[in-house]
KOLZAVO-375065 format. One record per residue (C-alpha): x, y, z; residue number from 1. Coordinates in Angstrom, 3 decimals. Example, Ala and Ser with C-alpha at 12.3 -4.5 7.8 and 13.67 -1.06 7.14 Angstrom:
       east      north         up   num
     12.300     -4.500      7.800     1
     13.670     -1.060      7.140     2
//
This chain:
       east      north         up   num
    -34.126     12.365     11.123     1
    -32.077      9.387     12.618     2
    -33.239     10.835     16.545     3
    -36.743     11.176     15.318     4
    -36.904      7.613     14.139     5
    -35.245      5.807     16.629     6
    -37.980      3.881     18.229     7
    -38.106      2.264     14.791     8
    -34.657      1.712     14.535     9
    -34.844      0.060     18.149    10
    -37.382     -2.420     16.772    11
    -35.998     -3.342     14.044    12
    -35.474     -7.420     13.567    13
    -32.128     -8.508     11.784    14
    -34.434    -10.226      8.553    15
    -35.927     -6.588      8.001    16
    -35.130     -6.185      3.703    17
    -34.641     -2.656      5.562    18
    -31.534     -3.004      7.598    19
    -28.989     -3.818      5.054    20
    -30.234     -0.117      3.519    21
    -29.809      1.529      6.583    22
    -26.781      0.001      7.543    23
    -25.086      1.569      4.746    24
    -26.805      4.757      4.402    25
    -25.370      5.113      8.448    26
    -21.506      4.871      6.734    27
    -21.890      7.175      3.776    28
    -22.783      9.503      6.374    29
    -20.341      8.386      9.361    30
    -17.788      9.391      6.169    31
    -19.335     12.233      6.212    32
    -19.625     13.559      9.646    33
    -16.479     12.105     11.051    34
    -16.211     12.111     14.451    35
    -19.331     14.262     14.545    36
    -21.388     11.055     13.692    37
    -20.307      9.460     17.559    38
    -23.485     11.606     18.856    39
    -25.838      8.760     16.624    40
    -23.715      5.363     17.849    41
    -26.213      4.648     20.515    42
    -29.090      4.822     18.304    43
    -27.106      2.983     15.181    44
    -24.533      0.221     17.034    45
    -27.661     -1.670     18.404    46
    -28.984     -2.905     14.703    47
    -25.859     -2.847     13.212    48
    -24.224     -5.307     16.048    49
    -27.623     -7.205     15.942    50
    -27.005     -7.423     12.251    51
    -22.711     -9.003     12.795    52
    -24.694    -11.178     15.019    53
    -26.485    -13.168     12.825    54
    -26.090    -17.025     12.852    55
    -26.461    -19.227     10.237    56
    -29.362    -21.596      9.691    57
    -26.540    -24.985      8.954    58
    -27.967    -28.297      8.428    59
    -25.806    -31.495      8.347    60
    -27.352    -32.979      4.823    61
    -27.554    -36.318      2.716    62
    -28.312    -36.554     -1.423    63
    -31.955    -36.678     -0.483    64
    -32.052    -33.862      1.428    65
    -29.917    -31.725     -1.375    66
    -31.994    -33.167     -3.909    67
    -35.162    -31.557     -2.486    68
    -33.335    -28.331     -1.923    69
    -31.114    -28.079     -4.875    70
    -33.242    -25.907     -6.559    71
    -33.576    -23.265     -3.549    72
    -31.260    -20.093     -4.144    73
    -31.328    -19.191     -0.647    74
    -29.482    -22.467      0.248    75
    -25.747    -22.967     -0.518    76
    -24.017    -26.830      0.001    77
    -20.377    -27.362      1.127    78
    -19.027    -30.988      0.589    79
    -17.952    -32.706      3.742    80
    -17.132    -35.904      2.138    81
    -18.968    -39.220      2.515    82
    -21.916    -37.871      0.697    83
    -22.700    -35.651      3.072    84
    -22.898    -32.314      2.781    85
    -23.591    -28.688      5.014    86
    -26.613    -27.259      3.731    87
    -26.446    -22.985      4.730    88
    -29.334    -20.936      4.711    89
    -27.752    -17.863      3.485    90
    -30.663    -15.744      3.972    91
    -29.193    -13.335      6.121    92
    -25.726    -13.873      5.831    93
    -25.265    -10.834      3.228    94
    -26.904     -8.300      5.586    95
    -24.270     -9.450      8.425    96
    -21.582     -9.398      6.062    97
    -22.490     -5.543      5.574    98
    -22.723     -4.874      9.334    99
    -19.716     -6.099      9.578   100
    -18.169     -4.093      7.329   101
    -19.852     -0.984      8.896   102
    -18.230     -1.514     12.185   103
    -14.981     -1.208     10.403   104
    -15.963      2.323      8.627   105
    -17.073      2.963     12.154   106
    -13.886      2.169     13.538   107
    -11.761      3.311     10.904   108
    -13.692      7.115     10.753   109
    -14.458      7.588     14.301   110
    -11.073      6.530     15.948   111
    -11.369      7.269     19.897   112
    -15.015      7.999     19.830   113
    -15.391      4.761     19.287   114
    -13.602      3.476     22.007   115
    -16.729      2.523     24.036   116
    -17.442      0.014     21.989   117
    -13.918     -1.778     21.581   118
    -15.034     -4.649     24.465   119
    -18.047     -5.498     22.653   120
    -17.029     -5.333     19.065   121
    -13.564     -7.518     19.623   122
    -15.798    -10.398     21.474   123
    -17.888    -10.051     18.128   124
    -15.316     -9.762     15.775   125
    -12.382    -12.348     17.120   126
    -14.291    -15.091     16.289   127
    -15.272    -14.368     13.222   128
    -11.888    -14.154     11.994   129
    -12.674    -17.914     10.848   130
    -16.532    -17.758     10.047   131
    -16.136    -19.991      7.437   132
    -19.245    -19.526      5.710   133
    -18.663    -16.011      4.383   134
    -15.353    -14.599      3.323   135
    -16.516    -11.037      3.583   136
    -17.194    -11.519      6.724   137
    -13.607    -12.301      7.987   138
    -11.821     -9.614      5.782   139
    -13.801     -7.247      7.422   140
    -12.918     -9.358     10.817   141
     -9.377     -8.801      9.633   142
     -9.779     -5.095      8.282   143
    -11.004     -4.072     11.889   144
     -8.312     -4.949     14.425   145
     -5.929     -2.438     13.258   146
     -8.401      0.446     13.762   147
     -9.525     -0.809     16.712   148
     -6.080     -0.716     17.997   149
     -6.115      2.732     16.787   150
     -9.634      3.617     18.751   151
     -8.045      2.304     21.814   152
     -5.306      4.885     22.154   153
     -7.129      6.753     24.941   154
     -7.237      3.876     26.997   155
     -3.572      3.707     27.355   156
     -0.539      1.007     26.700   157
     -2.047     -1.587     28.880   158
     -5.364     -1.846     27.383   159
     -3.633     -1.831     23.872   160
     -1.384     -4.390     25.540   161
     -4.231     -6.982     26.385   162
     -6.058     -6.289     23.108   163
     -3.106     -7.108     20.889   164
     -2.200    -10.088     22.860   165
     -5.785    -11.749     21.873   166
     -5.186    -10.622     18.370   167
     -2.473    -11.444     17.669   168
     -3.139    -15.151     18.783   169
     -6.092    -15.057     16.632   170
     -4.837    -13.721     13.589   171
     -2.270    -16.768     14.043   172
     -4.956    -19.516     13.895   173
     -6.965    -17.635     11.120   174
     -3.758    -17.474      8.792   175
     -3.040    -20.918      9.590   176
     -6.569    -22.386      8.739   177
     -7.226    -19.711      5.554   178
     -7.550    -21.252      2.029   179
     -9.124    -18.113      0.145   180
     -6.296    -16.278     -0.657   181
     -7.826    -13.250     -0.959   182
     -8.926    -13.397      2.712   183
     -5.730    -14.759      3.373   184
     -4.180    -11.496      1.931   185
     -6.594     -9.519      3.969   186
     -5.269    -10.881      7.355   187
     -1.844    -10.686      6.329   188
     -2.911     -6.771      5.704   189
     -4.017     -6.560      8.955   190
     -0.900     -7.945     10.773   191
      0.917     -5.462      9.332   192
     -1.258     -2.549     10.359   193
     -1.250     -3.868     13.154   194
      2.400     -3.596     13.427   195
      2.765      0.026     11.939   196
     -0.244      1.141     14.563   197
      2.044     -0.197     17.802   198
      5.196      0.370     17.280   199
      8.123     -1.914     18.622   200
      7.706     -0.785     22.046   201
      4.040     -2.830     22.223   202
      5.446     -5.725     20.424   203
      6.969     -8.363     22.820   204
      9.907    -10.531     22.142   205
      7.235    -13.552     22.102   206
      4.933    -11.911     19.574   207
      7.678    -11.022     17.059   208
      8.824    -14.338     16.699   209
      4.973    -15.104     15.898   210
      4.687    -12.771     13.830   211
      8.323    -14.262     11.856   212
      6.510    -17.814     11.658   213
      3.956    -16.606      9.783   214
      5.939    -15.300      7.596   215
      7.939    -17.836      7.216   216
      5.114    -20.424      7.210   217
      3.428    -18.752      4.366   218
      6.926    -18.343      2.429   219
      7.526    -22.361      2.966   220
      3.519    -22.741      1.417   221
      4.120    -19.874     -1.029   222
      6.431    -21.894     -2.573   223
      5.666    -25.235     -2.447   224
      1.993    -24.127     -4.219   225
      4.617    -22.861     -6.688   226
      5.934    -26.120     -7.443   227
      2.743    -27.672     -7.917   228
      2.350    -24.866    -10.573   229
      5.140    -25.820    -12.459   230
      4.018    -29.513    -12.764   231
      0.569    -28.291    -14.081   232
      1.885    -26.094    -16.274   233
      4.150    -28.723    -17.638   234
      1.190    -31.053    -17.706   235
     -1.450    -28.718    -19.499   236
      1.030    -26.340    -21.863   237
     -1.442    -26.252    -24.411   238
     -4.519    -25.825    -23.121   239
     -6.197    -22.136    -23.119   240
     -8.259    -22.714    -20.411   241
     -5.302    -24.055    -18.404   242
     -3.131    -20.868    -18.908   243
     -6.171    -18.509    -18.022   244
     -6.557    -20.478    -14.426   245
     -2.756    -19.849    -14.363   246
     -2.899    -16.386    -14.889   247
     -5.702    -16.158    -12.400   248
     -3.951    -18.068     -9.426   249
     -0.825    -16.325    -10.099   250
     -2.517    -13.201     -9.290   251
     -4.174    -14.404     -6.599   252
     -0.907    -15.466     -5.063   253
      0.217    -12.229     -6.408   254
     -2.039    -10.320     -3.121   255
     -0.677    -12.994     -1.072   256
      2.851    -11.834     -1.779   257
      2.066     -8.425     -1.303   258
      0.856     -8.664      2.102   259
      3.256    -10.717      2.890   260
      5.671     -7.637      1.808   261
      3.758     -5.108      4.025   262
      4.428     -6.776      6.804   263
      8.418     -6.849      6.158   264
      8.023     -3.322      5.332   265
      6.318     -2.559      8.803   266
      9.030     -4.422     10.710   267
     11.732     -2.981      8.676   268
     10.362      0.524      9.124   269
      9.122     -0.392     13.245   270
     12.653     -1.964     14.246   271
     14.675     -0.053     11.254   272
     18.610     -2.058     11.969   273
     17.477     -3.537     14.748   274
     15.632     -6.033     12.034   275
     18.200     -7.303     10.309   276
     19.447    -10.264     12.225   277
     15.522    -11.347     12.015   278
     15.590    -10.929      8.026   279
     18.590    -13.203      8.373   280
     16.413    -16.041      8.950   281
     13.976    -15.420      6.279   282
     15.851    -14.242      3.302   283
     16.755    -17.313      1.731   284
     12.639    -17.100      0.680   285
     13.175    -14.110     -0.928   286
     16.422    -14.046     -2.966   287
     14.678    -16.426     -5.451   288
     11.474    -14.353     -6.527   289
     14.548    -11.903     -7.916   290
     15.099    -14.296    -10.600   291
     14.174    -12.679    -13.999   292
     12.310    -16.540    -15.155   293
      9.534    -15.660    -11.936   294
      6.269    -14.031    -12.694   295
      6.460    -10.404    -12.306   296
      4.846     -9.536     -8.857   297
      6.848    -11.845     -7.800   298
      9.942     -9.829     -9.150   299
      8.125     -6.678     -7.796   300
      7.422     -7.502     -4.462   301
     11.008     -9.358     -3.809   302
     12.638     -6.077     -4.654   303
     10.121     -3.888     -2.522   304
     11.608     -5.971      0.466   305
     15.185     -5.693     -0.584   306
     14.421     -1.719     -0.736   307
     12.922     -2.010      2.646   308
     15.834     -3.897      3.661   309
     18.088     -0.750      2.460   310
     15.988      2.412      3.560   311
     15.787      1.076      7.264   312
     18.545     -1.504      7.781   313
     21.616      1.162      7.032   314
     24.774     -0.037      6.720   315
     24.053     -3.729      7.819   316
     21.720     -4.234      4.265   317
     25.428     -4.220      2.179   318
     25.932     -7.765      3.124   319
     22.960     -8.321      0.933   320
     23.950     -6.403     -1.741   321
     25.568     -9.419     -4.170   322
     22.381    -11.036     -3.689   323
     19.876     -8.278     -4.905   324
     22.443     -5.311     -6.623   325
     21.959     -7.846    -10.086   326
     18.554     -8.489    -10.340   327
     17.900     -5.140     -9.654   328
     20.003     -3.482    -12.399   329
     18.667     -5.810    -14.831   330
     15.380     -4.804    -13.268   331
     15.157     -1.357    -14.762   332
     14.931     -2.794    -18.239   333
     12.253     -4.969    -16.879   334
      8.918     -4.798    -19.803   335
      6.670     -4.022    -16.206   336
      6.295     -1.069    -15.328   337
      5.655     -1.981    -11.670   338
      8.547     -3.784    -11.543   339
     10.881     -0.805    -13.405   340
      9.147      1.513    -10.629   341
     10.451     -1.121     -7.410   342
     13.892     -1.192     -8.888   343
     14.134      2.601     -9.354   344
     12.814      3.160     -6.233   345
     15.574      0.945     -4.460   346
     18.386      2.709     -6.459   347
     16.597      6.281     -4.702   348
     17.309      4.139     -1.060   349
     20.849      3.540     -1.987   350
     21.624      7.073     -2.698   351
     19.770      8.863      0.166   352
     20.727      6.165      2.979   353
     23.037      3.791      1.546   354
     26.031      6.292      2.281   355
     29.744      5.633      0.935   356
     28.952      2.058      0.955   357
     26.568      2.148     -1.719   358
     28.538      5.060     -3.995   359
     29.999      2.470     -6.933   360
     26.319      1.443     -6.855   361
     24.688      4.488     -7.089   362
     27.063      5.513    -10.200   363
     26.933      2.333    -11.683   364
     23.001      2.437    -12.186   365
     22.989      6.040    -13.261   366
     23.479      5.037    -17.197   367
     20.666      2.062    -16.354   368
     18.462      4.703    -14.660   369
     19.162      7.166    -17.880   370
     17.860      4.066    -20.217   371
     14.850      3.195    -18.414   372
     13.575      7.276    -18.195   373
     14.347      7.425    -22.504   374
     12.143      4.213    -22.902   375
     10.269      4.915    -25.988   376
      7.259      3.955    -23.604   377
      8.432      5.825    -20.646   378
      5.331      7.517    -20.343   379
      2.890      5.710    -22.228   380
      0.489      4.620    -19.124   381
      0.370      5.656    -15.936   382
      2.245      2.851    -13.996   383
      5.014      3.770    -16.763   384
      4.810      7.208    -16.020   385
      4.928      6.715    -12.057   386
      8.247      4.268    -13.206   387
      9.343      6.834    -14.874   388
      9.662      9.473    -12.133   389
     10.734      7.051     -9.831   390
     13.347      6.642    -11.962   391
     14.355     10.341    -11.978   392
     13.568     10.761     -8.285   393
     16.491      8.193     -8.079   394
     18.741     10.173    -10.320   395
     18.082     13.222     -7.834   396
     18.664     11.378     -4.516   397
     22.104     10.017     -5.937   398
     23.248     13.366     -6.398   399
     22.135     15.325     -3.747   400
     23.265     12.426     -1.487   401
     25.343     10.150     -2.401   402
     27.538     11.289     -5.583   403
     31.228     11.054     -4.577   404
     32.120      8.799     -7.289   405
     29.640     10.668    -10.203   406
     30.798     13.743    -12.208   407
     27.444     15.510    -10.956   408
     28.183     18.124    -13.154   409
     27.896     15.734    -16.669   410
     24.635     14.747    -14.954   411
     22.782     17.678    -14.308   412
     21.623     18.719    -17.805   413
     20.158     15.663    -18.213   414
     18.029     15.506    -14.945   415
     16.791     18.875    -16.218   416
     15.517     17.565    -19.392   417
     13.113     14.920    -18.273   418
     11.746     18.178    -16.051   419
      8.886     18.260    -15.076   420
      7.269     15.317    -13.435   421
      3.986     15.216    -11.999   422
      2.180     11.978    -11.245   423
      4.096     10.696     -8.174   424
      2.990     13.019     -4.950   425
      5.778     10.741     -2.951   426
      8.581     11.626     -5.289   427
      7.961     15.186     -6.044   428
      9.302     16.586     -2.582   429
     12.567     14.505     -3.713   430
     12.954     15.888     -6.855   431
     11.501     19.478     -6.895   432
     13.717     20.116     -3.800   433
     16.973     19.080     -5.986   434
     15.798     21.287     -8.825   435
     15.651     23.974     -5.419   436
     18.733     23.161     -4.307   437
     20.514     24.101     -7.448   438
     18.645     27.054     -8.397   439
     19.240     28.680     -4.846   440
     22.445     27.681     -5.236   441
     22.984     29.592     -8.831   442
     24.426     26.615    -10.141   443
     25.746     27.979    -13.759   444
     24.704     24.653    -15.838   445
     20.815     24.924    -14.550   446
     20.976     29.284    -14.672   447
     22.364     28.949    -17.894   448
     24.846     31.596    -19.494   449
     23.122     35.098    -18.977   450
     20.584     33.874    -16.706   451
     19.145     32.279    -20.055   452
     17.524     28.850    -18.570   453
     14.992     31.028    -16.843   454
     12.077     30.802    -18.951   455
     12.760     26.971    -18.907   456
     13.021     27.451    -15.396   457
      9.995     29.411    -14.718   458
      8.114     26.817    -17.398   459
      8.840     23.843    -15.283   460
      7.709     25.032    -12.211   461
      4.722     26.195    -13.467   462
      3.868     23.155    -15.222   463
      4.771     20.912    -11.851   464
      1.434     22.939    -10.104   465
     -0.437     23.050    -13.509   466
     -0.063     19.317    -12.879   467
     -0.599     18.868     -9.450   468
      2.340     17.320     -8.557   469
      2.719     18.240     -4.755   470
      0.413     17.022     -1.705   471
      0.368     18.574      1.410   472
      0.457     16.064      3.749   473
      3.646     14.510      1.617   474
      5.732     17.326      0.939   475
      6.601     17.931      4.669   476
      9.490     20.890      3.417   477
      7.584     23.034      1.845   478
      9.600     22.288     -1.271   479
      6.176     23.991     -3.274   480
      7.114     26.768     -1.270   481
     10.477     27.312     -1.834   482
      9.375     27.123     -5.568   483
      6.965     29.595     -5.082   484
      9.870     31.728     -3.303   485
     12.348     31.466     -6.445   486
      8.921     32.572     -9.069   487
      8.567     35.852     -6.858   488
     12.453     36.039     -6.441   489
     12.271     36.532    -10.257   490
      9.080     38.409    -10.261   491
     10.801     41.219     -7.915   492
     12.373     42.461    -11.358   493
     10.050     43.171    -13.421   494
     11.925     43.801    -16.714   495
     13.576     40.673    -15.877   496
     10.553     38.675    -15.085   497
      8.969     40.104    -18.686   498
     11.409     38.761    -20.848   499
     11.117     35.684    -18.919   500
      7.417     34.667    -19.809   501
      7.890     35.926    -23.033   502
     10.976     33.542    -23.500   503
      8.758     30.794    -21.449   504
      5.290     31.002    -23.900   505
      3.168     29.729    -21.421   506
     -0.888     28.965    -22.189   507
     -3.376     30.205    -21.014   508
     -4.088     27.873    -18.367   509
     -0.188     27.907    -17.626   510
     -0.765     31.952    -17.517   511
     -3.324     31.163    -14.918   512
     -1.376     28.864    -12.391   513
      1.233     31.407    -12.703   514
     -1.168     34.131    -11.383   515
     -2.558     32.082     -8.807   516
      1.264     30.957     -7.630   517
      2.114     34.901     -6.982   518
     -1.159     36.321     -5.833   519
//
C-alpha cells in the first residue's frame, strides 16, 4: 500500500492535517518490520524530513499587536522584555515535533540501514538541539545522537570519530543554554548513551574533560538552585500551594540528577579504575546528597554513583568508603523503597568485587540487610518488592564471594527462607545460581537431614518460573538451566521424585510449570 501510494506521498505539503497521521502510522510499523521497513525509507524520509524542516512563522510584537491576537490559539507569546514580545505561529510546529521524533524510532529500529541518511539527518538535527520554541523538538534532537552513533557503525571509527566530535560540541552549548529541566535531563541522557555506544577508545582526552565540566557545571547549578529552595521554603512554610510547587521542582530536579548519574555510571563502567582519579575531582558534589535531611532521589541517586564507584573502580573505591559505608547502612532502613533498593544493591558490589577489602563491610551489613528483607512492608508494592530482592541478591553475593569474616553456615537457612524471588530479572541470575551452587554442592543445611528439604526445594524452583523470574538476555549462565538440570536430577528417581511433590503440594498451575520444566 505505501509503494502504491507514493506519488501521493511525494506531493504531500508539510500543512497537510494528513502528515502528522502518516508520520506515525510509518513508526508503529518501522517497530514492526525492523530492519525490513529500510526497503520504504525512500518513499517515507522525504515527508518526514520535510516535516523536521518546518520553520516557524516568529513575529517580533508590541501590546497592540498581542492585543489583536490574544485571542488566536494558533499563536503563542514569549516575553522579551520591554513590552515586547515573540509572537509564534505554532501551526505546524506539532507535526515537526512528531517528525522529529520519527527519525529517532527510525534511527533507533533500523540501526545500519539507516546509515544513508546519517549526513542529512545530523545537519537537521544539530541545530535543533536549541530550537527554542518547542521542547519536544530538542529531546528528540537529544534522543537521536546516540542511535545515530549506533547507525554509523558500518562506516567505521573515523566517521564515528567526526560525528561525535560535532556532537559532542553541541550537546555542550545545548546543556549550557537549557532551562527546561526535563529537556535538560534528556540531553544529559543522551551524553551518556553516547558514552556507553563509543567506548573509551573513541573518547579523546579533550572530550572527557568536556564531558567532566558538564558535570561538574550542572553539580555547581544543582546546588546552588538548592539553596534558593531552602530560602523559599523557609519563606512560604505554610502555604499549600508553596509545598506542592516544591514537591514538583524537586522532582523535576529529581530527572536532572538522574541523568546526571547515568553519565557517571557510563564512565565508571567505559574507563572502570581508570576513572577514579577523574571522580576525584567531582566527589565533593556528591558526598552531600548522602545526607539522610536531603530529599530522597537525591539519597538514591548519590548512592547509585557510590555503587558505580565500587562495581568498576576495584580496589581504589575503599578510599571512599568512610564517606559513603554510613549513609548507606543507615540507608537500608530508609522509608523509600528506591532508596532501600540503591543501598542493597551497593552492599551486592561490595561482596562480588569489593574483595578482602570490603569483608568487615560485607558482614557488618548482613544483620542490616536481614532487617530491611523482614520489613513488615517488604513486599507490599512493587518498588518494595524489587528492594526487597535486591536486598537478598546482596545476601547471596556476600557469601558466594566475599564471606571470610561471616559464619556462612548461620546464614544459609535464612537466605532460604525469603526463597523465592521473582520480580527482579537482573538479580535472579545472582541469586538462583547461589541456591545452585549449594544444591550441586549437597550442602547438608539446604538438603536437609534425609534429603528432607526437597519438596521445599523442588517448590521454590518451581515457583521462581511460575513467576517468571529469569530473562534470557540477562541470565547469561544458564542458571534456569542448571535449575532445570537439578528438577530432572530428582525426577531420574521416580519413587524419590513421588514423595517429593507429594511433600511439595503444588497447584495446579504449579503442577503445570512443573510439566512444562521437564518435557
Amino acid at each position: 500500500m505505501l509503494l502504491a501510494n507514493q506519488a501521493q506521498f511525494e506531493q504531500i505539503s508539510t500543512d497537510d492535517p494528513q502528515i502528522s497521521y502518516m508520520i506515525s502510522a510509518w513508526a508503529r510499523i518501522c517497530k514492526i518490520l525492523g530492519e525490513e521497513f529500510a526497503a520504504y525509507l525512500p518513499l517515507v524520509m522525504p515527508p518526514v524530513l520535510r516535516a523536521a524542516s518546518i520553520k516557524p512563522d516568529v513575529t517580533l510584537m508590541n501590546d497592540e499587536d498581542i492585543a489583536s491576537q490574544e485571542e488566536d490559539p494558533d499563536w503563542n507569546f514569549v516575553p522579551l522584555g520591554d513590552q515586547k514580545m515573540f509572537g509564534i505561529k505554532t501551526a505546524g510546529l506539532e507535526d515537526k515535533a512528531t517528525a522529529c521524533e520519527m527519525l529517532v524510532c527510525y534511527a533507533r529500529e533500523l540501526k545500519s540501514a539507516f546509515s544513508p541518511y546519517i549526513e542529512s539527518v545530523t545537519q537537521l538535527m544539530l541545530p535543533h538541539l536549541k530550537f527554542m520554541f518547542h521542547d519536544a523538538v530538542r529531546s528528540a534532537a537529544a534522543d537521536i545522537f546516540p542511535c545515530l552513533l549506533e547507525c554509523a557503525r558500518s562506516r567505521g571509527d573515523q566517521f564515528r570519530t567526526q560525528l561525535w566530535n560535532a556532537v559532542i560540541s553541541a550537546y555542550k552549548e545545548a546543556i549550557d543554554g537549557e532551562h527546561d529541566k526535563e529537556v535538560l535531563a534528556d540531553q544529559l541522557h543522551g551524553v551518556a548513551q553516547c558514552i556507553e555506544e563509543l567506548g573509551p577508545s573513541l573518547i579523546t582526552q579533550e572530550q572527557l574533560e568536556l564531558i567532566l565540566s558538564i558535570v561538574n557545571q550542572q553539580m555547581v547549578e544543582y546546588g546552588e538552585r538548592a539553596i534558593e529552595r531552602g530560602k523559599h521554603k523557609d519563606e512560604d512554610d505554610d502555604e499549600e500551594d508553596a509545598v506542592e510547587a516544591l514537591n514538583e521542582e524537586l522532582e523535576e530536579e529529581s530527572g536532572v540528577l538522574a541523568r546526571i548519574s547515568d553519565i557517571m555510571h557510563c564512565l565508571f563502567k567505559a574507563y572502570g579504575q581508570n576513572f577514579v582519579p577523574y571522580f576525584e575531582k567531582l566527589v565533593n558534589h556528591f558526598i552531600p546528597l548522602l545526607d539522610s535531611r536531603r530529599y530522597y532521589s537525591e539519597r538514591q541517586w548519590a548512592i547509585c554513583i557510590f555503587d558505580d564507584l565500587i562495581e568498576y573502580g576495584g580496589e581504589a573505591s575503599v578510599k571512599y568508603h568512610s564517606s559513603f559505608y554510613g549513609s548507606m547502612l543507615a540507608a537500608l532502613s530508609d522509608e523509600y523503597p528506591e532508596v532501600r533498593q540503591s543501598a542493597a544493591y551497593g552492599f551486592g558490589v561490595m561482596g562480588q568485587y569489593g574483595s578482602s577489602s570490603y569483608a568487615q563491610a560485607c558482614a557488618g551489613a548482613l544483620p542490616h540487610l536481614a532487617n530491611m528483607i523482614s520489613r513488615t512492608d517488604a513486599r507490599s508494592t512493587e518498588e518494595g518488592n524489587v528492594a526487597t530482592e535486591n536486598a537478598i541478591s546482596a545476601v547471596a553475593k556476600i557469601l558466594k564471594y566475599n564471606s571470610s569474616m561471616v559464619d556462612v553456615n548461620a546464614v544459609i537457612p535464612t537466605f532460604l527462607s525469603w526463597l523465592p524471588i521473582w520480580d527482579d530479572p537482573d538479580e535472579a541470575p545472582h541469586v538462583y545460581g547461589y541456591f545452585a551452587d549449594l544444591i550441586e554442592s549437597n550442602n547438608p543445611l539446604v538438603l536437609g537431614e534425609n534429603n528432607s528439604n526437597l519438596p521445599r526445594i523442588l517448590t521454590v524452583i518451581v515457583q521462581a518460573f511460575e513467576k517468571g523470574a529469569f530473562d534470557d538476555s540477562i541470565d547469561k549462565n544458564n542458571v534456569k538451566h542448571r535449575l532445570i538440570n537439578i528438577l530432572k536430577f530428582m525426577q531420574a528417581d521416580k519413587s524419590l521424585f513421588e514423595a517429593v511433590i507429594g511433600g511439595a503440594g503444588l497447584t495446579e498451575s504449579q503442577m503445570t510449570t512443573l510439566h512444562r520444566l521437564l518435557t
